[in-house]
Structures are given as structure tokens and as C-alpha cells.
N, C-alpha and C positions, 0 to 999 in steps of 0.2 A: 721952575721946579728943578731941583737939581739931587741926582740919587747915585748913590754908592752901591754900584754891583759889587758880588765877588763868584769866582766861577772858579773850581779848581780840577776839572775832571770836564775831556770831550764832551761830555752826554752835556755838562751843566753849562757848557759854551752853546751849544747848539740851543739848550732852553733861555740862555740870558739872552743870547741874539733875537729871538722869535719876540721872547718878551720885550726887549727892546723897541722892535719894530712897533708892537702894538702898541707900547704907551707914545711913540712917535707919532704914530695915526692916530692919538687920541688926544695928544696933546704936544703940538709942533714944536715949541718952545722947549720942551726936557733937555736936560741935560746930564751927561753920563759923567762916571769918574769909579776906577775903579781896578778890580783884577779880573781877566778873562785870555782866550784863546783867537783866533784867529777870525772867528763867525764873529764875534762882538765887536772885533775890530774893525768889520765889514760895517756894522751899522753905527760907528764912530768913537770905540773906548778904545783908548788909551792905556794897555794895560801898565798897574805899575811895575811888575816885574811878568818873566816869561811864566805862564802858567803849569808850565810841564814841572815846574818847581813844585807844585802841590800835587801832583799827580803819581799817589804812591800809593799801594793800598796794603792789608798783611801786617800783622807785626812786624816778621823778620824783614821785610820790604821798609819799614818805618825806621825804625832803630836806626841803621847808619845814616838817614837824614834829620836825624832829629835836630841838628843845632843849626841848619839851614832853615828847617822848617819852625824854629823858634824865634829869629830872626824876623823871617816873612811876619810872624802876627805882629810881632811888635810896631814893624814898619807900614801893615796894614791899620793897622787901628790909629797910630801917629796921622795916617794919611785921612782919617777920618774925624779924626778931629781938626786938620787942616782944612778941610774940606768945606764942614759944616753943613752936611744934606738935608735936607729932606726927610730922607728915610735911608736903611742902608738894606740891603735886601740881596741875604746868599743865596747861594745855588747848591744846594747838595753838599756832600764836603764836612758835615756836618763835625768830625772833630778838629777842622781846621777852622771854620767858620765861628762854632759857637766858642772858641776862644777869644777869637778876634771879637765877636761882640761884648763878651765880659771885661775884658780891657777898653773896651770902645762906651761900655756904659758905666763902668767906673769912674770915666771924664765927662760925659752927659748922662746921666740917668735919666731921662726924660726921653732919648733919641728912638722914633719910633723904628722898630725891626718887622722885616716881612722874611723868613724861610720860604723857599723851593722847593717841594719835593719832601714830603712828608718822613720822617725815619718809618722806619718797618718795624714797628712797636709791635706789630698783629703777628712781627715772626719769632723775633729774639730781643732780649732785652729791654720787656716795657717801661723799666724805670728812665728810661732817655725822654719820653714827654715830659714827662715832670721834671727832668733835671733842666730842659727844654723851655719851660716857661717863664722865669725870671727872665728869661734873655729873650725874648721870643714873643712878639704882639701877632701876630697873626700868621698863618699857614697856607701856605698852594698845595693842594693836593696832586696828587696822578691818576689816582685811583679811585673809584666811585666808594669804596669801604671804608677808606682814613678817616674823612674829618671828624667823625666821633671820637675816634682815641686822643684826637689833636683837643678835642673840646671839653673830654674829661677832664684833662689834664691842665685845662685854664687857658689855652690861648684858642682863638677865635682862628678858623680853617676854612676854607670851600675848594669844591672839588672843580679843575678848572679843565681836565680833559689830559689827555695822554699825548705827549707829540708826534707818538707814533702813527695816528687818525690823518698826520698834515702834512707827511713825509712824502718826500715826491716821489713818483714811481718810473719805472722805466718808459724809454718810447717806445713807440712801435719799432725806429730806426735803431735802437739801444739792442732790443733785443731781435732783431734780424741779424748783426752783427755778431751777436756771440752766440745766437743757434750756428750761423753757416761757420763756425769754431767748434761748437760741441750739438752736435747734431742726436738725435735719439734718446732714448732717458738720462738723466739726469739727479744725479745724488753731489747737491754742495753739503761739503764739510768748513763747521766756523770753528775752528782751536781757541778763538778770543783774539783780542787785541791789543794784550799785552804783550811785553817778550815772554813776563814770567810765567803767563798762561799761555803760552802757546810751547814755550820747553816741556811743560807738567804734560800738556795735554794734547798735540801733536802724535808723538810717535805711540801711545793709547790710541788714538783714532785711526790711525793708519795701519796699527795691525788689526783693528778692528774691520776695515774695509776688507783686508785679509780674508778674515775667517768667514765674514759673512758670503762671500763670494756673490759680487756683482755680477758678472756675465759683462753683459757689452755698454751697460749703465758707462756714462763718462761722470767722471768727479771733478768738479769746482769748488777752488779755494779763495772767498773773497779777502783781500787783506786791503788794512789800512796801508798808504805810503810807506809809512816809516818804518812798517816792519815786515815789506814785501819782500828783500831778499833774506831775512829770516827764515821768513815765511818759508820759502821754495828752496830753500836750504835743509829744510824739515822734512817738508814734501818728497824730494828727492830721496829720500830713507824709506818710504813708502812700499810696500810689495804691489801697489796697483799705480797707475798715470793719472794724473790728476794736472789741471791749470790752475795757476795763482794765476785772479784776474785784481789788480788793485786801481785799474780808472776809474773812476766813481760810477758811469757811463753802463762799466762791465759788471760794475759789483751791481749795480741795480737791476741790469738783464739777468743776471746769477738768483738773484732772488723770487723774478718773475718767472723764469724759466724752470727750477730746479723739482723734480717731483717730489722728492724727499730728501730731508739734510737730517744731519748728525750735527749740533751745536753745543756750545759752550753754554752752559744756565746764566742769564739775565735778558737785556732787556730785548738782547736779539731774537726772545722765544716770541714778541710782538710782533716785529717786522717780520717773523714767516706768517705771523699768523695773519698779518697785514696781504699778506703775499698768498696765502691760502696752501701756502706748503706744510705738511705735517710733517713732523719733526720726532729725532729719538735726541734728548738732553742728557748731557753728561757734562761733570765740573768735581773738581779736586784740587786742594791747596796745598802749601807745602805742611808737613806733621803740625809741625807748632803751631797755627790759623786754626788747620784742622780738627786739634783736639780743644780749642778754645772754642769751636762752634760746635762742635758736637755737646758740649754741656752746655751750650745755651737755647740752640734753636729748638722752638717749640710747635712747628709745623710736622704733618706729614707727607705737603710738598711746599717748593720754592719758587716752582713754576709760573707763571705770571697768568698765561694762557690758563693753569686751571685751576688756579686761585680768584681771577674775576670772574669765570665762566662758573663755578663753583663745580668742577666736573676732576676728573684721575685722570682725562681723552688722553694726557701725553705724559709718554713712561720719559721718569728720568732717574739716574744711576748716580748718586753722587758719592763723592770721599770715599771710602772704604768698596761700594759699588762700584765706581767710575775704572773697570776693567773690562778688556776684551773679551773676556771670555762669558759676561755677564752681557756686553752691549750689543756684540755680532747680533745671537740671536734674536734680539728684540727688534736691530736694525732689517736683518731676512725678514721679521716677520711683518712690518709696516712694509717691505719695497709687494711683499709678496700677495696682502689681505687688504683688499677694496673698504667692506666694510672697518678695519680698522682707521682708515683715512679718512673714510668721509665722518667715524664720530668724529676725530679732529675737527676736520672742518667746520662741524656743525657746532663747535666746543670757541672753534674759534670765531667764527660768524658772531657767536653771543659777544665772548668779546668783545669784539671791535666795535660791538652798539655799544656796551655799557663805559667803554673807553672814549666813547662822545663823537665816533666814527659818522657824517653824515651833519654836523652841526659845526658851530662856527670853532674856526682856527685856534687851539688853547693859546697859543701868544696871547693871542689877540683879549679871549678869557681872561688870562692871567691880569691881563693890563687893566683891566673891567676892575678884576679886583683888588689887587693894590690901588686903584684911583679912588674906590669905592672906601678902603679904610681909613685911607691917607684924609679925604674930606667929611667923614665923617671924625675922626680926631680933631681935624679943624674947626668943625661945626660943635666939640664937645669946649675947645679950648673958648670960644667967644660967645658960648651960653652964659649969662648970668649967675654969679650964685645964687644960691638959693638961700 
């Protein structure tokens, strides 16, 4: 068997790698080919160019890479038809991805497609299922609410678990290590992991720790590698002391440890909630992004944590909100009020059951079902006609 990933964004490296592994464990023989990051690389792909190439997000972020990233599909979909898979089956990415399939089933019409990662049709922009399904045989959910939208819309969905249920967590050693460094309560701040998220949303945070007035609380800054001395470059403009921790080691102690964080809106409102930390969320884009979501989204939160738990448990301040003078308070008032935390808690506990927390590994899932469509196609292709 032989399948064409494509993975254009960390989070969709880290879910093709998992996936990876499980269709290995389910079937030794597979064979990869495809675009990914470094985690896919570990389990044997070959990417065909660096993936940091697709990793842009924002209009104004898109624009100047436009004729690199025009480039990439073309040479993506060439490599697909050189290929000749299986299946070809993206990762998130979705307007880099469902290009590359339209050129890729313009020379097969027939070649089956698996998607990762359901679009967020339930938040903004439902007509993307449907524009979705010409190109599109089947769907991996995250979330236990999608597949229905996936299944209106004509392609065939299951929900295969969140990866955030498999993520490893700190040691005991992990985190003895970065208490006897930040000793007594603990508020981590997440700005994001972008550069461009962390300029927009950085020095907001830090006057925010300002206003709210910590007291003797220490602040932890987890950062990716690549944008640790950014990071602390930021940090350092701050009116309070705060540590960039970026070993994987530290950022995982940071998590386990932290009583309450201040974060950027996505998927990191899971890993606190993994973490049992209750959280104040804030997020803001630059104007132009901005004022294109604000006439599209159709939520009154974005929240992840209180979107599956179906609950408000966690305030968040976005775009026009995402100011200091709005966040302190809310921050003081989570470091301050018991009961505000523990509804958290209890908002995130739901979570993490209905995210498959407790049940087998989504890789592992995932690979259940793409084997499951793949041989039911096979089983439809050598039935008789009728």
C-alpha cells in the first residue's frame, strides 16, 4: 500500500506522524511519500520540499508568498501523479491542500482522497463542505460535533478523537526541575507560536499582567525553539519577570504546573484543559483578517474547551476585545475566585471525555479508518455488476 501525505502546519505534522505510526502497526508493509515536517520525517517521509513553505496563515501573511506557494501545488500534485498511491490523504491546510487535489484529480478522477481535520463549517463559512466534496471521499474528524456537517455535504466522516487525549505529559523529573526554578503560584502566558502572533499579542499580555497585579505569582513563557529569542526579546518589555522556558521538558512542566495562564485562542485552550489549568483567552489579527472574520463568524465563542463541553466556563476577549484594560480584570478575577476555576475544570473534565480522553490513541483511530474506507472501495471495485 502506498499513500501520499501532505501536512502543511506543526499541529498537521504532529497528526500525520501519529497517523503514520498507526497505519504502520496495522499494516507493516505501507509506504509513505509525500509533504510534511520533521515528526513525519521521524516515522519515514521524505518530504518533498521544506514544509515551513506552507506554513503561512492571514491574508496579508499569504499575498507576498503567493507565487512560491503556486509553485508548491503544482509540484505537489506532479509528484502525485508520479507517485501513483493508494490514496492521497491531507492534513489541515485546507486551501493549500484542496488545490492540490483539484489538479491531482484532474489527471485521476478516480484517485481516492481522505482529509484530516474537519474545516470549522459549525463556525464560519459553511459553504467550504460543499465546495469540499467533489474533491474530498472521506473525512477524520477532531471533534465529536463535525461529522454531520461533513455528511450533509456528501462525503463520508468519523470522528476519530482529538490528539490532544495522547499527548504526553510531564515527569515527575520534568516538573521538580522547573518548580525548584519557579517556586509558588504560577500564571504561564502563551502569545502563540507564530512571530506574527506573538508581535500582535505579546506586549497586550504583558501590560495586562501589569494591570492585574500579580503579587508574588511567577510567570512562565512556554516558546517553540524557533521563536524563543523572539520570544524573550518581548518578554523583556514586560512591567513584571517572567521565564521563556523552550525545552520540550520545561514547556511540558509549564503546563502541569501553571495555576492559571493567559493564552492565545486555539488548540492550546485543550492542552490547559488536558492540564487541568483554567485559562483567560485572548486573540487578535492584524485589521485586514480581522475585519474579514468579523463578517463571517457565526459563533458566540471559538473556544474549543466551551464549544465541546457546551458550556461559556472560559472568558475570551477577541479582536476588538483583546485589550488590557478588558483582560487584567477577568485575569484578577480567575487568579482570585475558587469557584470560577473549578467551573473550568469541571467544563474541562467534560471535554477531555468527549474528545476520546481515556480510549484508544486517535493515530491509532485514524488509521482504523482510512484502512476501513480504502478496503471498503476495494470491496466496491471487485463486486459484480449488477
Amino acid at each position: 500500500m502506498r499513500l501520499f501525505l501532505i501536512a502543511g502546519e506543526p499541529s498537521g505534522d504532529a497528526l500525520g506522524a501519529a497517523l503514520m505510526a498507526g497505519l504502520r502497526a496495522l499494516v507493516p508493509q505501507v509506504q509513505f511519500a509525500g509533504v510534511g515536517g520533521p515528526l513525519m520525517a521521524e516515522e519515514g517521509l521524505e518530504s518533498l520540499f521544506p514544509m515551513a513553505d506552507l506554513s503561512v496563515m492571514g491574508l496579508a501573511e499569504v499575498l507576498p508568498r503567493i507565487a512560491l506557494l503556486r509553485r508548491r501545488i503544482r509540484e505537489t500534485a506532479e509528484a502525485i501523479a508520479a507517485t501513483a498511491p493508494d490514496a492521497v490523504i491531507t492534513i489541515d491546510s485546507p486551501d493549500f491542500c484542496l488545490r492540490v487535489l483539484a489538479q491531482a484529480r484532474r489527471a485521476r478522477p478516480g484517485l481516492p482522497t481522505i482529509h484530516y481535520v474537519a474545516p470549522s463549517v459549525w463556525a464560519w463559512r459553511p459553504g467550504r463542505a460543499r465546495k469540499m466534496a467533489p474533491l474530498v471521499d472521506h473525512v477524520l474528524a477532531l471533534l465529536p460535533f463535525e461529522p454531520p456537517y461533513m455528511e450533509a455535504a456528501g462525503m463520508s466522516c468519523d470522528f476519530v478523537g482529538h490528539p490532544v487525549v495522547a499527548a504526553p505529559r510531564a515527569s515527575p523529573a520534568e516538573i521538580a526541575a522547573l518548580r525548584a526554578r519557579c517556586p509558588g503560584r504560577v500564571l504561564m502566558v502563551l502569545p502563540g507560536s507564530r512571530r506574527g502572533e506573538i508581535a500582535r499579542l505579546a506586549p497586550r499580555f504583558g501590560e495586562s499582567l501589569g494591570r492585574a497585579g500579580l503579587g508574588d505569582m511567577g510567570v512562565l513563557v512556554p516558546s517553540v525553539a524557533a521563536q524563543a529569542e523572539f520570544m524573550r526579546a518581548q518578554v523583556a518589555r514586560w512591567p513584571v519577570a517572567a521565564q521563556v522556558v523552550e525545552e520540550a521538558g520545561a514547556r511540558r512542566a509549564a503546563f502541569a504546573l501553571a495555576d492559571v495562564a493567559l493564552a492565545a485562542s486555539g488548540t492550546v485552550s485543550l492542552e490547559l484543559a488536558a492540564n487541568d489549568t483554567p485559562m483567560i483567552i485572548a486573540y487578535d489579527v492584524n485589521p485586514l483578517t480581522r475585519l474579514l472574520v468579523e463578517r463571517l463568524i457565526r459563533l458566540e465563542t471559538v473556544t474549543l474547551v466551551n464549544l465541546v463541553s457546551e458550556t461559556r466556563a472560559v472568558p475570551e476577549f477577541l479582536g476588538r476585545a483583546c485589550t488590557p484594560e478588558r483582560i487584567a480584570p477577568a485575569l484578577r478575577h480567575l487568579i482570585d475566585t475558587p469557584e470560577a476555576r473549578q467551573a473550568q475544570r469541571d467544563a474541562m473534565q467534560l471535554a477531555m471525555a468527549l474528545l476520546g480522553a481515556g480510549g484508544e490513541a486517535p493515530g491509532l483511530r485514524a488509521a482504523r479508518s482510512v484502512l476501513r474506507v480504502l478496503r471498503a472501495r476495494a470491496d466496491d471495485a471487485r463486486a459484480p455488476a449488477p
